[in-house]
N, C-alpha and C positions, 0 to 999 in steps of 0.2 A: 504494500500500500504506500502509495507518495505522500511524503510530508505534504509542511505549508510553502511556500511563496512569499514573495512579499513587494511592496511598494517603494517608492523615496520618497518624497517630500514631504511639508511639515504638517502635522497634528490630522494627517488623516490615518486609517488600517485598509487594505483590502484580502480577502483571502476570496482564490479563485478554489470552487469544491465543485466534487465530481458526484453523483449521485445515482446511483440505479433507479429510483422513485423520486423527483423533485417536490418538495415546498409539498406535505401533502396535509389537508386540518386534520388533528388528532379531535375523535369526538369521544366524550365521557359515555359506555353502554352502562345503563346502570342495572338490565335486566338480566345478565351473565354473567358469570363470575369471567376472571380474568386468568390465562393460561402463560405459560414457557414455551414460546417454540424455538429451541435456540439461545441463543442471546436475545431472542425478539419477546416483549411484553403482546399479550393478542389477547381479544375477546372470544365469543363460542365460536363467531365466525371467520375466528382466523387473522383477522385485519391487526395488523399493528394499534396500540395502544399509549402513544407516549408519554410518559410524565413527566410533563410539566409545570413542578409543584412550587410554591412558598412555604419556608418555614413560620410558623402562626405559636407562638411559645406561649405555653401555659403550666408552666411547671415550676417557676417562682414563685414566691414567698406565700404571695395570695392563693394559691393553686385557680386559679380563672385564666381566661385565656384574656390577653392583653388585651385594652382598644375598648371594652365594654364601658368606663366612664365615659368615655368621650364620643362615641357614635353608634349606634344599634347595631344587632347585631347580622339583622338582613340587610342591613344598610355596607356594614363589612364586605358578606360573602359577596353581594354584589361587587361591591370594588374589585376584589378579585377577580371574576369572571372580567369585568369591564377591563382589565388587566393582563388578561392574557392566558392565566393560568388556568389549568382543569384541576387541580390538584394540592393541598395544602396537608406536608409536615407537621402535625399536630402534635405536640411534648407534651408530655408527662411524668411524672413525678412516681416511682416504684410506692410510695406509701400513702398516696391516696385510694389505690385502691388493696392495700394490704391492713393496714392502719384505720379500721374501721370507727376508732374515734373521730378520725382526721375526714374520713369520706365521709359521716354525718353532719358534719360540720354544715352550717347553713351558711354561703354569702356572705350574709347579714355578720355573722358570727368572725367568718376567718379577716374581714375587713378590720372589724372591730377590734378583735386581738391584737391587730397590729397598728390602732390607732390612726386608722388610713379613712378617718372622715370626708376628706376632700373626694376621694377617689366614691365611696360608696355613695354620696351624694349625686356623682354621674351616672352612677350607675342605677338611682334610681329614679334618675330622669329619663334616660337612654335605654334602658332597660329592664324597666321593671318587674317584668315576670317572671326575669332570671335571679332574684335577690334573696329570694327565701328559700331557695332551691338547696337541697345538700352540693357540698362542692362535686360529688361522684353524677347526680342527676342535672349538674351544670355542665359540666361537663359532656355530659351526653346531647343534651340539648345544641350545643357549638357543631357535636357532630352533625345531627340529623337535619339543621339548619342550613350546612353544606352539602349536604346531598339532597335538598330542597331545591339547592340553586345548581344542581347540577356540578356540584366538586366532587370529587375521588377526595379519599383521607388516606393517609396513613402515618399510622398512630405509634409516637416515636418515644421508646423510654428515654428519657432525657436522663435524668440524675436518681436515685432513691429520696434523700431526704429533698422537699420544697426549697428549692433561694437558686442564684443565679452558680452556672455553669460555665468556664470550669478552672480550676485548679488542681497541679497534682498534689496539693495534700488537702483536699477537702475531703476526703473519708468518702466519694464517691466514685471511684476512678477504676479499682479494679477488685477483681473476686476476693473475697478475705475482707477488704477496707472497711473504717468501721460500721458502713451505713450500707457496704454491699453485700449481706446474707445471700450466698446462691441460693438458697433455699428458700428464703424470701420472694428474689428476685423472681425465681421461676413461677411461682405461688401469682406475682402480681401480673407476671405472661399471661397464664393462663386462666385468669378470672378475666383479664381485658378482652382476652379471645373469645371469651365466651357470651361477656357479654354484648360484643359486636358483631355476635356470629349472623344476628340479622338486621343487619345496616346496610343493604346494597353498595355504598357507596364507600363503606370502607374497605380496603384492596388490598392492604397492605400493614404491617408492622415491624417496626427497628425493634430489632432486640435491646439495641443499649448502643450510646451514643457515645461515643471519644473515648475509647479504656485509655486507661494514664494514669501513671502514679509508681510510686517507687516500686510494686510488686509486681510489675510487670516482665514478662520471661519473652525476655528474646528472641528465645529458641524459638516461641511458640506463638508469638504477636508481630507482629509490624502495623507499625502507624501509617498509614497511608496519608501522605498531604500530595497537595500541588503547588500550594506555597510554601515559599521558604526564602524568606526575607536577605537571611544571610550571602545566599544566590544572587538576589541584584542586587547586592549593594556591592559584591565583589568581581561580577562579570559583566561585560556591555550587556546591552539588553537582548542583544539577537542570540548570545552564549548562554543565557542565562534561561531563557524562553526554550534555547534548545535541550538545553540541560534539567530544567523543571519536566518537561514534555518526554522526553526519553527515562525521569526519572518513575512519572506517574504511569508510564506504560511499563516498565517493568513491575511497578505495584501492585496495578491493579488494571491496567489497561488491556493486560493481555489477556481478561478473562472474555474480553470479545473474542478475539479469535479461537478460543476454547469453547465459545458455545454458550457464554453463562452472561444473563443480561448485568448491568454494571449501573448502578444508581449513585449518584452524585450528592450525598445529602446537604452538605452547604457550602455554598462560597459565595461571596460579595465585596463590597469595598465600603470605605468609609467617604457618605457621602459631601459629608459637611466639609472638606479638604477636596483644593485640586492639586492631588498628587501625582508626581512623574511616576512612582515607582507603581501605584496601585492600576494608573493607566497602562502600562506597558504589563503589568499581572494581569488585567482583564481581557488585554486585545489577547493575549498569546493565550489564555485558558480559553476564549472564545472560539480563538480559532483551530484548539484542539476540540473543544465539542462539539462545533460544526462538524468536523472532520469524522469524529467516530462516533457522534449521533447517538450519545446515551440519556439514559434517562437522569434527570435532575430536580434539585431543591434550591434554591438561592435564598439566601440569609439577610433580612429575613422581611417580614411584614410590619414588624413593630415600630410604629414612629415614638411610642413613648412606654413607659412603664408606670404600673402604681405604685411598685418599689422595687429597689436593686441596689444590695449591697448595701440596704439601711437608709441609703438615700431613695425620698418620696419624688413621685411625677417628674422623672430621669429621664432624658432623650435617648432617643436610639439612632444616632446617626449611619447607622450600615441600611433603617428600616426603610422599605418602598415608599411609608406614608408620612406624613408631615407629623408636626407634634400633637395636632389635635385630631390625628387620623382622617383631616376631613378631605385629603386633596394628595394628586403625587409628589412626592418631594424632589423627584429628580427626573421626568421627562423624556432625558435625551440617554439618562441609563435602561428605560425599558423599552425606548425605540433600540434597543443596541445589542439586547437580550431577546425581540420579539421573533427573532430570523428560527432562533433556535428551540423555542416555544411548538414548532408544529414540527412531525420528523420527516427527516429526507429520504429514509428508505427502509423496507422491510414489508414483509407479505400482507399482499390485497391494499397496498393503497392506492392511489389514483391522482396523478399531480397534477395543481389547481393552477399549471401554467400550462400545460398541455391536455387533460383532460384523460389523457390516456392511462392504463395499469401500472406500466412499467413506461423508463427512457432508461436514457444513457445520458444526458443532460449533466450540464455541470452549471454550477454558479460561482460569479467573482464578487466575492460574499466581503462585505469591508469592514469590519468589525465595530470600528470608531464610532458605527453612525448606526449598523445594523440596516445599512439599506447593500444592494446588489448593483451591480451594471447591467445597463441594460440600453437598447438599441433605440435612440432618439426615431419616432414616428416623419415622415417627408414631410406631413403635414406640421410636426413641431418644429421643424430645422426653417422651414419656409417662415412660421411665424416670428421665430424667431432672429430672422435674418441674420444666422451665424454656422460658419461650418463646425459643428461640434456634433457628431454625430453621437459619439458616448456618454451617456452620463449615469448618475445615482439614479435607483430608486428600487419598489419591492421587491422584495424577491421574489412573490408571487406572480410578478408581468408577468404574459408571454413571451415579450422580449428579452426578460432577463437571462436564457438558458444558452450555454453554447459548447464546443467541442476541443478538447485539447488534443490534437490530433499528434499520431506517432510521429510525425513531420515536424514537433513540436510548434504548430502553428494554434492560435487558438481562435478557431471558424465560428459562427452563428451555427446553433444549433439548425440542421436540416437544410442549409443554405451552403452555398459555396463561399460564403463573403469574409474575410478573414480580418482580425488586429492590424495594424500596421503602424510601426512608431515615425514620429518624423521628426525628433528632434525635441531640442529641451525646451520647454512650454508649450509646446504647440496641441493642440487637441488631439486625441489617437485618431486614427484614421480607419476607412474599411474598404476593402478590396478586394477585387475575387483572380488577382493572380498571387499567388500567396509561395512564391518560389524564393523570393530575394530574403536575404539577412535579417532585412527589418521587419520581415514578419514572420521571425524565429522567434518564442519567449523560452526562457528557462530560468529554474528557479532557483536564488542564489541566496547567500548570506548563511552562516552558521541555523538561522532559523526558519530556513526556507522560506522565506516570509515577502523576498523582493522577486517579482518579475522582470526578469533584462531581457534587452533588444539589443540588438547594433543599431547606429547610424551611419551615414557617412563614412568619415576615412575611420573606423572600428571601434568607432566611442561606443560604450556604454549607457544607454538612458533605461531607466524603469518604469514600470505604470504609475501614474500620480491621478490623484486630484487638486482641482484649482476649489479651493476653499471659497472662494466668492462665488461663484457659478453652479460648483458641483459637474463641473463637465470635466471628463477622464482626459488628461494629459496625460505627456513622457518630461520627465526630469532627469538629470544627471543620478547617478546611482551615491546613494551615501551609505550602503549598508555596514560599513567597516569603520566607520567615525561614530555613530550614533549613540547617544546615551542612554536612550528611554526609547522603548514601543511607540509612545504616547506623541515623537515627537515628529513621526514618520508613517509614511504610507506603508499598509502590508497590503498583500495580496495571497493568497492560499493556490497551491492546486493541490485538490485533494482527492484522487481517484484510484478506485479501487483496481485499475487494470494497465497502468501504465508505472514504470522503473521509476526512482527516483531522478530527475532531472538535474544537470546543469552544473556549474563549480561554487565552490563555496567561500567567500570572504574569508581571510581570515589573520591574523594578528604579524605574520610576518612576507606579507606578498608583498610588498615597497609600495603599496598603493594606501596605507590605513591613513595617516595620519601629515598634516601639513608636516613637510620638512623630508618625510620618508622618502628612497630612490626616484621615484616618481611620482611623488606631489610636489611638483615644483608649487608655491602659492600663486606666482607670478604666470604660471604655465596654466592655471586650473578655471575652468570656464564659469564667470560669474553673472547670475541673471539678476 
């Protein structure tokens, strides 16, 4: 399978992906249970099933799922749906329902306890019918609420004792700690199972969230991440991308191609910062999800807390929703997450660019922005009296889909018409003799992440975009100087049936850095 691709210029991504089934809507069945075919998630009929879930946490202090002071709870599930997701990660706490003091507990009750007037007073505005409820039958109600509005659950042990998650010595981290009874633990399994056994819409259960902690055996655990901080702050970004990406696939990524589906339970950023390091983590984890199209959770829902860590009505700057949950808080992060929201391939779908069961179709998926390239209409190029025939936008068009052909050229799907670069700034171009140099792409840089061309006398240029426009240009290649994802074009090709492509950037070719054999500064072409 071929890595990503990638772009040059500043502050855009694109990743070009190859697909068997393009762009197809994953729909919630709520009348059949849900099977394994493979690594594939499928309903009775076979059809792919993908989850596309949010984390919804309810497993602190309060044991209530967050968000109930501040806005209803149909009003929630709604937003979710309005959002994109079929699917919400719902946490739990191992001793609510073990702890049958703690599950009788009423709302009213566990608020109280913790002196959290402000919060129960929303919640009795917002919610009232939920307030005198036992925390166990509150609980349940969040569930059936979701599957009201058409979500998939699944229902995530989060920690045993209730408060925020996680640290390795909070006594919840691994088998033995003082709060994690195996015997317990199992106990609070299988009263959840049971009592979920008739909720259509629940599909799914974590057994236990993050083990960590000093009792953990080696031999017999591995911590699966895909960040790790230490990683970009000591390699460029394109090494660092490649080196997280090569790491998560030896973890856990290779249970795709063993057959076994692979669920992603959270990842996010913080949204309240614009950070270089968290942008170049997002585009390079995006553009390995596109690629190997698993199922996922993003971190998380919560724009606020009613308590965390002791401190009362806390923000959650990683949450989708604002402080008063009334609104999205970031926009342009879940136009950027929505490409990967629906899946690209897997049995009985039918893709909503083509119509058809199956293609071979690829997309130049750009992570930055979460839109695709796609083939500007005669009719828009006329209006808009500009030769720019490429530009942004869904990935769902018809125009968005095309072909990276063994010739490495990369054609309109079903068309003869092919890329062609012309040099640095100028718009990509399209043409249907597709023999010459500059309509060769391949895919370069340590994280496969740039698309190069020749031009002329054997320069170098990559796919871009023009940030004011959004129309696909060719720019000089910077893969080898860069410091952040975040501050450069990517581009992906990601296809299941073609070698890896192209040569790869790398720290001693005399090309990296002003000064080196050949970067003359004086020599280096400036736009």
């Amino acid at each position: 399978m071929a890595k990503l691709s990638l772009f040059s210029l500043a502050n855009l991504l694109f990743a070009l992906i190859t697909f068997q089934c393009v762009v197809s809507e994953s729909k919630l069945v709520m009348d059949s249970p849900l099977y394994t075919d493979s690594r594939w998630i499928v309903d009775g009929e076979g059809r792919r099933v993908k989850l596309a879930c949010v984390n919804w946490p309810s497993h602190i202090d309060a044991v209530l799922a967050e968000g109930l002071s501040k806005q209803p709870l149909d009003a929630i599930s709604k937003r979710i749906v309005s959002m994109g997701f079929n699917c919400v990660r719902f946490t739990w706490p191992t001793f609510l329902f073990t702890n049958d003091s703690l599950g009788a507990l009423t709302v009213r009750q566990s608020f109280q306890n913790l002196n959290l007037s402000q919060a129960l007073a929303g919640i009795q505005d917002n919610n009232p019918f939920i307030i005198d409820l036992p925390l166990r039958k509150a609980f349940q109600a969040v569930v059936y609420k979701l599957g009201a509005n058409h979500l998939m659950a699944i229902l995530d042990n989060h920690i045993s004792k209730p408060g925020w998650c996680c640290s390795l010595n909070d006594g919840n981290g691994f088998f033995g700690d003082e709060y994690f009874n195996v015997d317990v633990w199992l106990k609070g399994l299988s009263r959840v199972a049971a009592m979920f056994r008739g909720f259509p819409n629940v599909v799914g259960m974590s057994l236990r969230n993050e083990l960590r902690g000093s009792r953990q055996n080696v031999d017999d655990w591995f911590r699966y991440k895909f960040s790790d901080t230490a990683t970009w702050a000591d390699h460029s970004a394109n090494e660092a991308c490649r080196i997280i990406q090569d790491d998560m696939t030896s973890k856990s990524g290779f249970l795709l191609d063993k057959g076994f589906p692979l669920f992603v339970s959270e990842f996010g950023i913080d949204e309240s910062v614009n950070d270089a390091t968290d942008e170049s983590f997002l585009n390079c984890f995006l553009s390995y999800a596109a690629e190997h199209d698993f199922d996922w959770a993003i971190w998380a829902l919560t724009g606020s807390y009613y308590i965390r860590q002791g401190k009362t009505n806390t923000e959650e700057t990683y949450g989708l929703l604002n402080f008063d949950w009334s609104d999205v808080r970031n926009p342009r992060l879940l136009q950027r997450i929505s490409t990967i929201q629906s899946p690209f391939k897997g049995p009985g779908l039918r893709g909503t660019n083509t119509g058809q069961l199956t293609n071979t179709g690829q997309l130049i998926f750009h992570p930055s922005t979460g839109l695709c390239v796609i083939r500007r209409s005669v009719f828009d190029l006329k209006r808009r009296s500009v030769f720019a025939p490429l530009t942004l936008g869904p990935c769902t068009h018809p125009k968005a889909l095309w072909s990276y052909t063994p010739k490495k050229t990369i054609s309109l799907y079903g068309a003869d018409f092919c890329i062609q670069a012309d040099g640095p700034g100028k718009p990509g171009k399209l043409r249907n003799i597709c023999i010459d140099p500059d309509t060769k792409w391949e895919a370069i840089s340590d994280s496969k992440l740039h698309l190069s061309s020749t031009v002329g006398d054997d320069k170098t240029v990559c796919l871009d975009v023009d940030f004011h426009t959004y129309n696909v240009v060719t720019n000089w290649c910077k893969c080898a100087v860069v410091s952040n994802l975040a501050a450069n074009n990517l581009m992906a090709i990601l296809d299941n049936h073609i070698s890896k492509p192209g040569w790869l950037c790398n720290n001693d070719d005399g090309n990296g850095f002003f000064g080196d054999e050949y970067f003359n500064v004086e020599v280096w072409p400036m736009w």
